[in-house]
C-alpha positions in Angstrom: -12.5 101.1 -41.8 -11.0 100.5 -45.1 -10.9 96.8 -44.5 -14.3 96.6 -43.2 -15.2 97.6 -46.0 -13.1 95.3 -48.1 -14.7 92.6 -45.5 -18.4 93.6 -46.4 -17.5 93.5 -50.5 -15.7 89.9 -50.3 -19.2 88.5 -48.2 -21.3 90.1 -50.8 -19.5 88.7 -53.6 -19.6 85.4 -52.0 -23.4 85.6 -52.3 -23.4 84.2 -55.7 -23.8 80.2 -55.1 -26.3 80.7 -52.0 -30.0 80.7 -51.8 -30.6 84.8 -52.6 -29.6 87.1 -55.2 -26.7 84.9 -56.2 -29.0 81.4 -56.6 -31.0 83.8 -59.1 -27.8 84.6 -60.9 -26.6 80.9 -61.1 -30.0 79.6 -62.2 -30.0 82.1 -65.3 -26.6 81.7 -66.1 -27.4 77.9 -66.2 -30.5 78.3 -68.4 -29.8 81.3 -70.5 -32.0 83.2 -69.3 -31.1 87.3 -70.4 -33.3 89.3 -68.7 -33.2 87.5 -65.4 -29.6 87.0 -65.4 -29.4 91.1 -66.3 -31.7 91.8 -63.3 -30.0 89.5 -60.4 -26.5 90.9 -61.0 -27.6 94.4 -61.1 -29.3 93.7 -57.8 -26.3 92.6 -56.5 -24.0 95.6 -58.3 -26.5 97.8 -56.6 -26.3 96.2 -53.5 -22.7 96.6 -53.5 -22.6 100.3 -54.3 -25.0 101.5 -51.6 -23.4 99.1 -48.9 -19.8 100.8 -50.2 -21.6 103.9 -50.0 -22.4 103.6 -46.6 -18.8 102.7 -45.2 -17.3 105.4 -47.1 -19.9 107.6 -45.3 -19.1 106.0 -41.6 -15.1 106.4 -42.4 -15.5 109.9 -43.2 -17.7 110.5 -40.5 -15.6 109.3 -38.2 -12.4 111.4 -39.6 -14.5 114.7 -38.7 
């Protein structure tokens, strides 16, 4: 389960560059935008957590 959920971090990291949360990122880097680039990578941070969250709940589960 561990490297499932290594698997689901590496995809969500490699949303930066496509047409969601990472595009939002990219286009505020790119125009220096503060408060937007603030507010897409906390999405994706927060994102990240509750999907980490989750497998670390199924893995434990599972262990029971």
């Amino acid at each position: 389960m561990a490297g499932m959920n290594q698997s689901t971090m590496m995809a969500l990291a490699s949303m930066i560059g496509v047409r969601s949360l990472g595009l939002e990122l990219l286009l505020a880097l790119g125009r220096i935008e503060e408060g937007r680039r603030f507010e897409a990578g906390l999405s994706i941070v927060y994102l990240a957590i509750i999907i980490d969250h989750i497998t670390h709940a199924m893995t434990t589960r599972q262990r029971k």
